[in-house]
Backbone as a chain_set.jsonl record, in Angstrom:
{"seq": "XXXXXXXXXXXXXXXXXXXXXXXXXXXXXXXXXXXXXXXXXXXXXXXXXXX", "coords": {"N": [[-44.091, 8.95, 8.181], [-45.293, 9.881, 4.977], [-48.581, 10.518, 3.127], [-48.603, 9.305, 0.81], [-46.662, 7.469, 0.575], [-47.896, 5.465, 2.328], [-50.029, 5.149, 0.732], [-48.792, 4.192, -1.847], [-47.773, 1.8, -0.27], [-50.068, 0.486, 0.697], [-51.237, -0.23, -2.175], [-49.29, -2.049, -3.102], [-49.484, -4.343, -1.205], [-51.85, -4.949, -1.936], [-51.563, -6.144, -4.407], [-50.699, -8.942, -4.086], [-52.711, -9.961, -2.513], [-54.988, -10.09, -4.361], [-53.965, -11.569, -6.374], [-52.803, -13.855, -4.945], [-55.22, -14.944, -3.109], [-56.416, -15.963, -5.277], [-54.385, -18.016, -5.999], [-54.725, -19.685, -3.11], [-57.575, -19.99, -3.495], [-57.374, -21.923, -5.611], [-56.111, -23.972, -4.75], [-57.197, -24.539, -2.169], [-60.051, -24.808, -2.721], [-61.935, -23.354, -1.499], [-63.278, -20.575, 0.261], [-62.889, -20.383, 2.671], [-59.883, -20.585, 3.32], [-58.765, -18.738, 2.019], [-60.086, -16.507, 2.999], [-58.584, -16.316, 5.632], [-56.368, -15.798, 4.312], [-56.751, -13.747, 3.602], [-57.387, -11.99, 6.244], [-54.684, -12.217, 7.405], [-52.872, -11.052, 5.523], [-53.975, -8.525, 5.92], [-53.512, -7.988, 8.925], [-50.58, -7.547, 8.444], [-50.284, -5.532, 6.775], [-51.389, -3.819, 8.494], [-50.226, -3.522, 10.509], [-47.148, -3.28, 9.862], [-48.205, -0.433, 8.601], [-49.346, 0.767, 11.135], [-46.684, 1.922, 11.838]], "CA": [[-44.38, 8.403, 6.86], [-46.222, 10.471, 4.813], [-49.554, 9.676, 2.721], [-48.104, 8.999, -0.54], [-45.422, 6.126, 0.993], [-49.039, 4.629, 3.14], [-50.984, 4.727, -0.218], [-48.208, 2.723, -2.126], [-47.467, 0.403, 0.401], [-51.279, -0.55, 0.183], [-51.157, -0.943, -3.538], [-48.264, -3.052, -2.953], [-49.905, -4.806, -0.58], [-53.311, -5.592, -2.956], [-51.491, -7.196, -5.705], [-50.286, -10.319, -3.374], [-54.4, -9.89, -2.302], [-56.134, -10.436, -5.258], [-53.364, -12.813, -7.122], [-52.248, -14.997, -3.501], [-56.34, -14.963, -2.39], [-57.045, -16.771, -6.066], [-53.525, -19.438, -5.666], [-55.348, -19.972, -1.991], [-58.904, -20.69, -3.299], [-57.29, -22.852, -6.09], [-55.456, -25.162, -3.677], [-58.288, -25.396, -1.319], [-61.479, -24.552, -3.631], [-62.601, -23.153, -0.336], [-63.106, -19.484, 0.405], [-62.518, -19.57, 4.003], [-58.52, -20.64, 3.519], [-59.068, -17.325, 1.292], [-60.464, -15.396, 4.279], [-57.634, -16.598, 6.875], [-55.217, -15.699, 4.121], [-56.658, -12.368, 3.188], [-57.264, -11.503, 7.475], [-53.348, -12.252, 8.008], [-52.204, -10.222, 4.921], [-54.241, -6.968, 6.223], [-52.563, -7.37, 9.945], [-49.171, -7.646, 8.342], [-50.024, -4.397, 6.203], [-51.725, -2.626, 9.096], [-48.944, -3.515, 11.513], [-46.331, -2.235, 9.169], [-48.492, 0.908, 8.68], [-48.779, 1.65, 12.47], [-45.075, 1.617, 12.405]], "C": [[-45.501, 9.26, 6.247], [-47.322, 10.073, 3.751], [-49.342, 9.111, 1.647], [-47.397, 7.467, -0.371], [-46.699, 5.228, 1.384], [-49.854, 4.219, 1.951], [-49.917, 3.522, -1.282], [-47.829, 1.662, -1.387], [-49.036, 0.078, 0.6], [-51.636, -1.357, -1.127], [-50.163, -2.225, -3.646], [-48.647, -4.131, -2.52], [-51.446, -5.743, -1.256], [-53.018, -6.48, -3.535], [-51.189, -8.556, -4.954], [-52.051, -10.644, -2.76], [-54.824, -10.536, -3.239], [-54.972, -11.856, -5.812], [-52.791, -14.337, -5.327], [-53.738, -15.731, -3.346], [-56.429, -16.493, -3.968], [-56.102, -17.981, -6.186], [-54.319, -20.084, -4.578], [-56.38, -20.6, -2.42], [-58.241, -21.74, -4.748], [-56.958, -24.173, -5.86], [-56.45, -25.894, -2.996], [-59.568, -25.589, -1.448], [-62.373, -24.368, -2.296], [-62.82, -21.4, -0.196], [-62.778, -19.188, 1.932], [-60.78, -19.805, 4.453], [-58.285, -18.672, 2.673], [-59.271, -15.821, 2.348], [-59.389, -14.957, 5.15], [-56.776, -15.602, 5.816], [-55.276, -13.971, 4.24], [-56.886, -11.497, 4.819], [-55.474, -11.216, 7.806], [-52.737, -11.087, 6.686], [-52.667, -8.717, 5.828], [-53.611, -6.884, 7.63], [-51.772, -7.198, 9.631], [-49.662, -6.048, 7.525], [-50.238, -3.3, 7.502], [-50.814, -2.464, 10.575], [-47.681, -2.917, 11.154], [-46.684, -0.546, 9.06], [-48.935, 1.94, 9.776], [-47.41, 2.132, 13.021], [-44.899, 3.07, 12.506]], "O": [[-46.558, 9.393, 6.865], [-46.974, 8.986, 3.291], [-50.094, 8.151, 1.473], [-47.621, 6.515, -1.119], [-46.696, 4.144, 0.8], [-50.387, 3.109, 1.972], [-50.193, 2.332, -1.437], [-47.559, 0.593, -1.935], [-49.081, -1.15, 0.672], [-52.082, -2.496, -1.268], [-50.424, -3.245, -4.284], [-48.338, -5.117, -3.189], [-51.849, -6.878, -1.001], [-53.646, -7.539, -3.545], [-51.704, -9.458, -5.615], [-52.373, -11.829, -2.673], [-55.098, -11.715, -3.015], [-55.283, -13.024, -5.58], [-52.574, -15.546, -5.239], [-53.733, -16.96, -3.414], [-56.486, -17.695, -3.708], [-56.666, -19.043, -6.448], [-54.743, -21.182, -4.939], [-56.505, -21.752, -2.006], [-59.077, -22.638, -4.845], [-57.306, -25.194, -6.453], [-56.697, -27.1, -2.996], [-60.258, -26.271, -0.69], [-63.345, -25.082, -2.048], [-62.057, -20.971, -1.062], [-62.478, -18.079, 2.376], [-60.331, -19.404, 5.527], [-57.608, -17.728, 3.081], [-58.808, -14.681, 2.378], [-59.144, -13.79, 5.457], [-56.42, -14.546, 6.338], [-54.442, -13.178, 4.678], [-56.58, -10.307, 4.752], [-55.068, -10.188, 8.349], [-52.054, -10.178, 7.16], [-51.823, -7.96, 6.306], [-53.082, -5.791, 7.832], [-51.342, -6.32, 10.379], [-48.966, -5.21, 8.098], [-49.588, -2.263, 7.635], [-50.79, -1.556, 11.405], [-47.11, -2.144, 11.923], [-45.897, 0.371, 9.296], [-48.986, 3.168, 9.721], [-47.09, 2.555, 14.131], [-43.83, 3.537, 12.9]]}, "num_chains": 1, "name": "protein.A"}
């Protein structure tokens, strides 16, 4: 995979970040359901991008 494919599949990966993280803290007006959510998105990106 070369760096171009790794840099859009992070961008890809942001926008469900910033817009998911702020559905998350609206639900639970908490920041640490926010934390969990935004820890499990970055294994799922950085598990895809060891692939």
């Amino acid at each position: 995979m070369n760096v171009s494919r790794k840099l859009g599949i992070l961008i890809f990966c942001a926008v469900p970040a910033i817009v998911g993280g702020g559905i998350v803290y609206a639900v639970f007006q908490s920041y640490v359901p926010v934390l969990v959510y935004e820890i499990l998105l970055l294994l799922g990106a950085g598990a895809y991008m060891s692939r």
